[in-house]
C-alpha positions in Angstrom: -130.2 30.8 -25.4 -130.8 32.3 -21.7 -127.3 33.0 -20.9 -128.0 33.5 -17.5 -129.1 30.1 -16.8 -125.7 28.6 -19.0 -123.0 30.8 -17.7 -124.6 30.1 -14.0 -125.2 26.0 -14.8 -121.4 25.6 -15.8 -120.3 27.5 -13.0 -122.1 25.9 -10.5 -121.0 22.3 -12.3 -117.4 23.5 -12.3 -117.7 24.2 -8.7 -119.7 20.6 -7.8 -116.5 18.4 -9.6 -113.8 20.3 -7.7 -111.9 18.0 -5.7 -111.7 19.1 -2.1 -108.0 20.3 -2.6 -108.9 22.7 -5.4 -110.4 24.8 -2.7 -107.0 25.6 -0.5 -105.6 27.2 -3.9 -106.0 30.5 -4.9 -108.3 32.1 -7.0 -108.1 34.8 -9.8 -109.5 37.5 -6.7 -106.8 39.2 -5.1 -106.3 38.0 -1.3 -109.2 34.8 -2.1 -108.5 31.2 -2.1 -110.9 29.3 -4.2 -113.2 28.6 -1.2 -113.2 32.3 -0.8 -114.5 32.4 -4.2 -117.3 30.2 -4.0 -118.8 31.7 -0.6 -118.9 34.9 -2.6 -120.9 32.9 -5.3 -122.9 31.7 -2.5 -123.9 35.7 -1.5 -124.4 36.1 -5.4 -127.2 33.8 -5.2 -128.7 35.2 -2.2 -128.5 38.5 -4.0 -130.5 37.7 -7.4 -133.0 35.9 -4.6 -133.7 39.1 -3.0 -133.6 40.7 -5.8 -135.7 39.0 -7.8 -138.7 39.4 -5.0 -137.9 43.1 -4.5 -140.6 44.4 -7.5 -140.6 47.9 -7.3 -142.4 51.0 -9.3 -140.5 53.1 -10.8 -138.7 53.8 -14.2 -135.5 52.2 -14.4 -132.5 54.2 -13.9 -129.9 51.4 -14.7 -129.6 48.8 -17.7 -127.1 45.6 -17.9 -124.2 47.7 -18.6 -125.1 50.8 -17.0 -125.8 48.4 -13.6 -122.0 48.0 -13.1 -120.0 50.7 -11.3 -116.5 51.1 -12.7 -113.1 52.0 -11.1 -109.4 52.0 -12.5 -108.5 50.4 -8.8 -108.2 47.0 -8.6 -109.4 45.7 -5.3 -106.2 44.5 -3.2 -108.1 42.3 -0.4 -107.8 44.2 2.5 -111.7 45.7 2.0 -113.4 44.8 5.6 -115.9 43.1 3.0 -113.8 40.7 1.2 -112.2 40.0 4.9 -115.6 39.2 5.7 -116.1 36.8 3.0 -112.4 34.9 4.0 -113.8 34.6 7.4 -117.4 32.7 6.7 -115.5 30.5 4.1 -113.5 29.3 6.7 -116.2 28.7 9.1 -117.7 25.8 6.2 -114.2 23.9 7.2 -115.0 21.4 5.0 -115.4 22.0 1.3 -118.5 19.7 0.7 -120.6 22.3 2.5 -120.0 24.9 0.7 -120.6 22.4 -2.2 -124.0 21.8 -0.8 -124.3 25.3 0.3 -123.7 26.8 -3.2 -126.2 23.8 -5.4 -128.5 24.5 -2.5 -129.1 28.5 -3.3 -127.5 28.5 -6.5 -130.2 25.6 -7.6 -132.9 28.3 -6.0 -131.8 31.5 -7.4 -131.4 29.4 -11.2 -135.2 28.3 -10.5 -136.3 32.2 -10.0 -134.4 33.6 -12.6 -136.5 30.8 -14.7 -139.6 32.1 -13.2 -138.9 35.5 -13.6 -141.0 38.3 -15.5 -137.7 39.4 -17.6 -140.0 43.0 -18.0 -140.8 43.1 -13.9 -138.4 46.1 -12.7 -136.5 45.2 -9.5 -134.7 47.5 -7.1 -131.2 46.3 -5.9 -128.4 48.8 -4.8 -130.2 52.3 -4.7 -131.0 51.5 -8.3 -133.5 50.0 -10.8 -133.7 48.2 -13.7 -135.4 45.6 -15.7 -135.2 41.8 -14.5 -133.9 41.1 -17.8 -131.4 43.5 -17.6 -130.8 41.9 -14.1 -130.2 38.6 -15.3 -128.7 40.1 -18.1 -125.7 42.0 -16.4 -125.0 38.8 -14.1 -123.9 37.3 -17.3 -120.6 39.3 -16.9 -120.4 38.2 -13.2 -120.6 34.7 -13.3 -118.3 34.8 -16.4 -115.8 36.6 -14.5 -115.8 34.7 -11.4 -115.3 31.3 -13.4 -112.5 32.8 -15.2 -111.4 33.7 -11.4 -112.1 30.7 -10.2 -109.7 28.4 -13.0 -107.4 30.9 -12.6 -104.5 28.1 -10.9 -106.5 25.3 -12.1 -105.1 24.4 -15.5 -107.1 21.3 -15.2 -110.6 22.5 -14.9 -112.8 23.8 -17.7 -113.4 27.8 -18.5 -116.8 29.2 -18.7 -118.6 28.8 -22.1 -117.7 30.6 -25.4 -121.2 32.0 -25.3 -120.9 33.6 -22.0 -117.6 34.8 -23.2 -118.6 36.6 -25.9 -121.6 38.1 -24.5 -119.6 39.1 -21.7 -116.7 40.8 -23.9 -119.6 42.8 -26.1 -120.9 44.5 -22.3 -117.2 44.8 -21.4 -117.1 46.7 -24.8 -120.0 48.7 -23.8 -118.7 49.8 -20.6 -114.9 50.8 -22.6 -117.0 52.5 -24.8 -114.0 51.1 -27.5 -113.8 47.6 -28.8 -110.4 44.9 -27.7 -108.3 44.7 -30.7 -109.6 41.5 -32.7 -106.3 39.9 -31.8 -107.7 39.4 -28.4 -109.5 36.4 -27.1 -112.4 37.1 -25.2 -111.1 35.4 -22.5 -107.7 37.5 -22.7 -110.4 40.7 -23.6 -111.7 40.3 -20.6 -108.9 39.4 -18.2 -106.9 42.6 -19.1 -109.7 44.7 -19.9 -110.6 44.2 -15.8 -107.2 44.2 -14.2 -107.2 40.5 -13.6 -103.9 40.8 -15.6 -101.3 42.6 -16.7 -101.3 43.1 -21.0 -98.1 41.7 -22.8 -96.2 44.7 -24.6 -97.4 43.2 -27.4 -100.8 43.5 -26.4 -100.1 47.2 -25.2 -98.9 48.0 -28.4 -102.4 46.8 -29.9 -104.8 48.3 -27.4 -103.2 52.0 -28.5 -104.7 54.8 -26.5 -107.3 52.0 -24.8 -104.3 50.9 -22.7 -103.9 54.2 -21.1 -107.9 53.4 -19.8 -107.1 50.4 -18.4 -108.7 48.5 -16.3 -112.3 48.3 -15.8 -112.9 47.6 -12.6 -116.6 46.6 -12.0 -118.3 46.9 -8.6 
């Protein structure tokens, strides 16, 4: 299965049968409504566009782990860059075209991931890597973001168990430790990235892992 093109598909889906109030709560992102969210998701898809027509020729320095750059801070929403994104989601004012916005490019960057030579190397960020890998790494992403973006909405489906375990494993990876098998992936994931807080139970089970926490990915 090309878990790119599912965990991408459900998010965009999830995103297409939110009703227009859905978009004035907030998200799982510190400081981000759920419009906030999607115009992000809308950059995302211009980023694996230009990525994805940026072959370059050298060795590749980075894999789909190794791509993400970890912290222990969790962002708080005053970066100028998340301001940024708060401001051009507003300017949409109305949900639908950000709808249209986001199927428009998403649809695009799902067709060129398709497309794509997974063995091309691409060059994004001052680093290189495989377009496998790539794709490969935005697995974790788009996982991430639809568990950000059903954070408040009890009533809207998660991303897919595939995406979720693939996404736990890389999470894994980076920790260089496993979650205790206790954990979900989904609950893996959320406190193994600061998204939330673990339950003293859950402390108790992560031993000397809790002291690591979180994983912040950039």
């Amino acid at each position: 299965m090309d878990l790119f093109a599912h965990s991408w598909t459900a998010l965009r889906t999830t995103v297409a049968g939110l009703p227009d109030e859905d978009f004035g709560r907030p998200s799982g992102c510190a400081g981000w409504l759920v419009r906030d969210l999607v115009c992000h998701l809308v950059i995302d898809a211009q980023d694996v566009l230009i990525t994805l027509v940026t072959p370059v020729d050298g060795a590749p320095t980075r894999d789909a782990v190794t791509y993400w750059e970890v912290s222990r801070t969790a962002p708080s929403g005053d970066d100028p860059l998340d301001a940024l994104i708060v401001r051009l989601a507003a300017a949409y004012e109305q949900p639908g075209l950000l709808r249209f916005h986001l199927d428009d490019v998403g649809s695009a960057a799902g067709r060129a991931a398709e497309l794509a030579d997974r063995g091309m190397r691409v060059g994004t960020r001052d680093v290189v890597l495989t377009a496998g890998d790539y794709l490969g790494a935005y697995v974790l992403e788009w996982t991430l973001h639809h568990l950000d973006l059903v954070a408040h909405l009890p009533h809207v489906a998660g991303p897919p168990a595939e995406g979720l375990a693939r996404s736990r494993a890389m999470l894994e990876e980076i920790a260089d430790a496993p979650f205790p098998a206790s954990f979900s992936d989904e609950d893996a994931l959320l406190v193994g990235t600061g998204r939330r807080a673990p339950t003293s139970a859950e402390a108790a089970a992560l031993g000397d892992l809790a002291a690591r926490l979180p994983f912040v990915l950039g």
